[in-house]
C-alpha positions, -999 to 999 in steps of 0.1 A, spaced: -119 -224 110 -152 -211 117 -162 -193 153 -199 -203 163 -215 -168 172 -209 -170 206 -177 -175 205 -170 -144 179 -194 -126 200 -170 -126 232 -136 -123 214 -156 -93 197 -161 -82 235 -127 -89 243 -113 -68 215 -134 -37 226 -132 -42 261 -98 -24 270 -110 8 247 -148 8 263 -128 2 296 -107 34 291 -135 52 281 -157 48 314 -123 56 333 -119 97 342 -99 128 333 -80 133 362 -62 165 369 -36 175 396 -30 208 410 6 204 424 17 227 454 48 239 440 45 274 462 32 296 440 47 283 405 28 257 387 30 220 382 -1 206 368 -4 170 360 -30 160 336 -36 124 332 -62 112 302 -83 77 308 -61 58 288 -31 67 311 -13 87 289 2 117 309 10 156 305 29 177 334 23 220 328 55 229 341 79 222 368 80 243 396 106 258 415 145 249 416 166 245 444 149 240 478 163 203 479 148 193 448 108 200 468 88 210 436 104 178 420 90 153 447 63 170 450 55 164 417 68 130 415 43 121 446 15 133 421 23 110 398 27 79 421 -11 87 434 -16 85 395 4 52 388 25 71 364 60 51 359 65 83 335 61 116 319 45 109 287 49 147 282 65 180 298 49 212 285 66 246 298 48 276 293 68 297 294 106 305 310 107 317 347 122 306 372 85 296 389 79 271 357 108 260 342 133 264 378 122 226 388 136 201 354 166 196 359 155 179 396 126 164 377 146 147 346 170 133 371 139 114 391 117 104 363 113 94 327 101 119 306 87 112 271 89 148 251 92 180 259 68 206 246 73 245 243 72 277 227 100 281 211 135 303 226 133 324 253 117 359 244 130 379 275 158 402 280 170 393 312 196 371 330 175 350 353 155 345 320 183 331 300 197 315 325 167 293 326 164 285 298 201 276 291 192 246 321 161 239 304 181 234 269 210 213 285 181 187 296 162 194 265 195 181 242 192 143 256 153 144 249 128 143 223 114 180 216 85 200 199 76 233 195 41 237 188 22 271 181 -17 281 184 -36 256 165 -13 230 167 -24 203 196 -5 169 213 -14 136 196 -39 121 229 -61 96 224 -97 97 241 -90 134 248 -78 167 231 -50 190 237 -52 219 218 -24 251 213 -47 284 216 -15 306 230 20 307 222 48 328 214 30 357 218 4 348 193 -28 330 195 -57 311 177 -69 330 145 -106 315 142 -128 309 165 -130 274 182 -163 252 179 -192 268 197 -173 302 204 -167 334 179 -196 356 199 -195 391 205 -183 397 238 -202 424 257 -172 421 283 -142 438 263 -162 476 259 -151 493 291 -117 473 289 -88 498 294 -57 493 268 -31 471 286 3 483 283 26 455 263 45 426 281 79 420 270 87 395 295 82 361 288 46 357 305 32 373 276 49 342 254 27 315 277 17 287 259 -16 280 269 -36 248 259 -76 237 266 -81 200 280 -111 183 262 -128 153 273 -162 145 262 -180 175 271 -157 187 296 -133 223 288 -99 228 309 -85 261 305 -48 267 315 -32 297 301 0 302 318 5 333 333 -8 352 300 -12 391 308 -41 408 299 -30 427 269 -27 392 251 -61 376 272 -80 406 259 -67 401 220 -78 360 226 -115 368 236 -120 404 221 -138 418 201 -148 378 199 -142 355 226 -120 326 202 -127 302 230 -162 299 245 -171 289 279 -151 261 301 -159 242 329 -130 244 349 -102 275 347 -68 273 361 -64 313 375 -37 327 355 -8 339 371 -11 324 405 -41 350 411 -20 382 403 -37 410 388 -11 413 358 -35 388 340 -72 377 347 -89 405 329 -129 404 334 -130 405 295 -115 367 297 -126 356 330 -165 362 324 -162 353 290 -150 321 299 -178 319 322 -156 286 342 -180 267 367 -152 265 386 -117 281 388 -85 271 407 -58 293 419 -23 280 423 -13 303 444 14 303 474 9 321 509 26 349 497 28 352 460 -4 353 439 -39 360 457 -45 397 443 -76 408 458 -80 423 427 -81 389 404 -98 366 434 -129 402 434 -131 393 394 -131 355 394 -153 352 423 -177 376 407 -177 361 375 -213 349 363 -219 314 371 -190 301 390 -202 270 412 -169 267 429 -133 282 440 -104 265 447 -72 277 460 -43 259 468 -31 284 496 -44 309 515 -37 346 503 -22 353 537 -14 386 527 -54 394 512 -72 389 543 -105 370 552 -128 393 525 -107 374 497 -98 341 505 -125 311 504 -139 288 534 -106 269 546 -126 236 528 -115 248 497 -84 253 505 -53 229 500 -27 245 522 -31 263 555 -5 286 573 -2 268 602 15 235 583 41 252 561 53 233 534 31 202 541 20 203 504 -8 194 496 -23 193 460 -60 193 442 -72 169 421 -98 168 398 -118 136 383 -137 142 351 -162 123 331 -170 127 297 -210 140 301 -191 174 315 -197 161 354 -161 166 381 -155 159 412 -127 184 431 -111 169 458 -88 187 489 -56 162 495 -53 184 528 -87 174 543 -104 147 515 -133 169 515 -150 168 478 -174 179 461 -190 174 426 -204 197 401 -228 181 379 -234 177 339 
C-alpha cells in the first residue's frame, strides 16, 4: 500500500517526535541534603536516572527519604543507576535504607574497598550484602555508563585516572608550578570514582572527595580535563582536596558545595573556589556555621539555614544543551540562570 506524502510526512513526524521531544527536555541535577555526605541525583532528558552515592545510615532511614523525595520531584519510579564513589560511611552509609525503598537498576563502583580500617570494611561488607541481589559494574577511568542523549564518562577511579587528555583539554597548566607535594592518601577518598556529566555543550564535574595529591596528578603538568561549567566542590568544602591547580584549571562558572553546618566549609577551599577566575556563581547547601560571615555566600544561595535544622532542602539544576542552566534554591525558589 502506498502512503500519499502527507500521510508519510506525519508518521515520519511521529516517529521522530518522542527523540526531538527528549532532546528539547533538560539535564536536571539534584543536590541532595544528606548533611554533609553526598547524594546527587542526575537525571538525563530521556529520563534515564543516576544517583552519586547514598548518604548517611541510621538517623531513621533521613538520607534515604531524602533522596527518595528527589526522585518523586523527578518522576523517577526508579534508580536506573547507583554509583558510589567511594566507601565511607558519608557515601555508602545510606543503601541499605535506600534498596529497601526503591528500585534500583545497577550498581556502579570502583572496585573493593582500599582502606585499612573497620568502619571502612564494615561498609563495604553492607554495601556487598545489597550488591549480591543486584546487577553490578566496576568501571575504571575511561570507561563511561551506556546514556543516551548525554555522556557519563570514568576520569577517576581506584586511585588511577584518565591517561590522555579529553577533547579540548591537554594544556599546560600555569596553575601546578607553586603547587606543594601532597603527602599520599591511603584512605579510601583517594580511590573516588569521579565521572563528568555531558549534555550538549554543558560539563558536570563531580569528583568524589578526591584529595589533592590525586587532583594535582589529573590536571598537572596538563590539565586531562579542560574547563566545566558547573563543579561539584570536592569533599564537602574541606581543604584535604580542592587544590587551586584543579579548581582554576577547571575554571567552573559555577560550583556547588555539599556541605553540612558543621562538616565541610573550609575557609580554606570556599577562599580558593570563590577566587577562582571566572566563577559566575556559588552554591552551598548549608551554611559553614563554623567559618563565619567572610566565607559563606548571601543566604539566597544557600539551601539550608541554621535556624530550620534538618528541614532539608536540596539544589537543583536544569541544563540545556547550548551550555545555558538555571540553579534553583528548594529552600526559598529563588533562581537564577547563567547563560550559553
Amino acid at each position: 500500500m502506498r502512503h500519499s506524502l502527507p500521510a508519510f510526512a506525519m508518521l515520519l513526524a511521529l516517529w521522530l517526535a518522542p527523540g526531538l521531544w527528549a532532546g528539547n527536555r533538560p539535564l536536571q541535577i539534584y543536590f541532595v541534603d544528606v548533611e554533609g555526605g553526598q547524594a546527587t541525583l542526575i537525571v538525563s532528558p530521556l529520563h534515564q536516572s543516576l544517583l552519586v552515592d547514598t548518604g548517611w545510615g541510621d538517623f531513621n532511614g533521613r538520607d534515604a527519604e531524602r533522596i527518595i523525595a528527589a526522585a518523586k520531584a523527578a518522576h523517577l519510579k526508579q534508580l536506573d543507576y547507583v554509583l558510589i564513589t567511594h566507601y565511607h560511611d558519608d557515601h555508602v552509609g545510606g543503601v541499605t535504607q535506600l534498596a529497601q525503598r526503591i528500585k534500583i537498576g545497577e550498581f556502579v563502583d570502583h572496585g573493593p574497598n582500599r582502606e585499612d580500617s573497620d568502619d571502612t570494611r564494615a561498609n563495604y561488607a553492607a554495601y556487598q550484602k545489597v550488591v549480591a541481589h543486584a546487577a553490578h559494574m566496576t568501571l575504571q577511568p575511561g570507561e563511561g555508563l551506556p546514556f543516551k542523549g548525554i555522556q557519563v564518562q570514568v576520569l577517576t577511579a581506584d586511585g588511577e585516572f584518565i591517561s590522555t587528555p579529553l577533547p579540548g583539554a591537554g594544556e599546560a597548566n600555569p596553575y601546578c608550578a607553586d603547587q606543594p607535594q601532597w603527602p599520599v592518601d591511603k584512605s579510601e577518598n583517594a580511590r573516588s570514582l569521579g565521572v563528568l556529566v555531558t549534555y550538549g555543550k554543558f560539563r558536570f564535574l563531580d569528583l568524589g572527595d578526591l584529595t589533592k595529591r590525586k587532583e594535582v596528578e589529573l590536571v598537572c603538568p596538563n590539565n586531562l580535563v579542560g574547563t566545566v561549567d558547573l563543579f561539584l566542590i570536592s569533599h564537602h568544602g574541606m581543604n584535604l582536596s580542592n587544590s587551586k591547580s584543579l579548581v582554576w584549571a577547571l575554571h567552573p562558572r559555577v560550583a556547588i558545595m555539599d556541605n553540612g553546618a558543621h562538616k565541610g566549609g573550609s575557609p580554606e577551599a570556599w577562599q580558593t573556589v570563590h577566587d577562582s577566575p571566572g566563577l559566575e556563581g556559588f552554591w552551598q547547601l548549608h551554611r559553614a556555621e563554623d567559618a563565619g560571615p567572610a566565607h559563606n555566600v548571601d543566604e539566597r544561595f544557600i539551601a539550608n539555614l541554621a535556624d530550620k535544622p534538618d528541614a532539608g532542602h536540596f539544589i537543583k539544576v536544569q541544563a540545556e544543551r547550548d551550555g545555558a542552566f538555571t540553579v534553583e534554591n528548594a529552600r526559598n525558589k529563588f533562581a537564577k540562570t547563567y547563560g550559553k
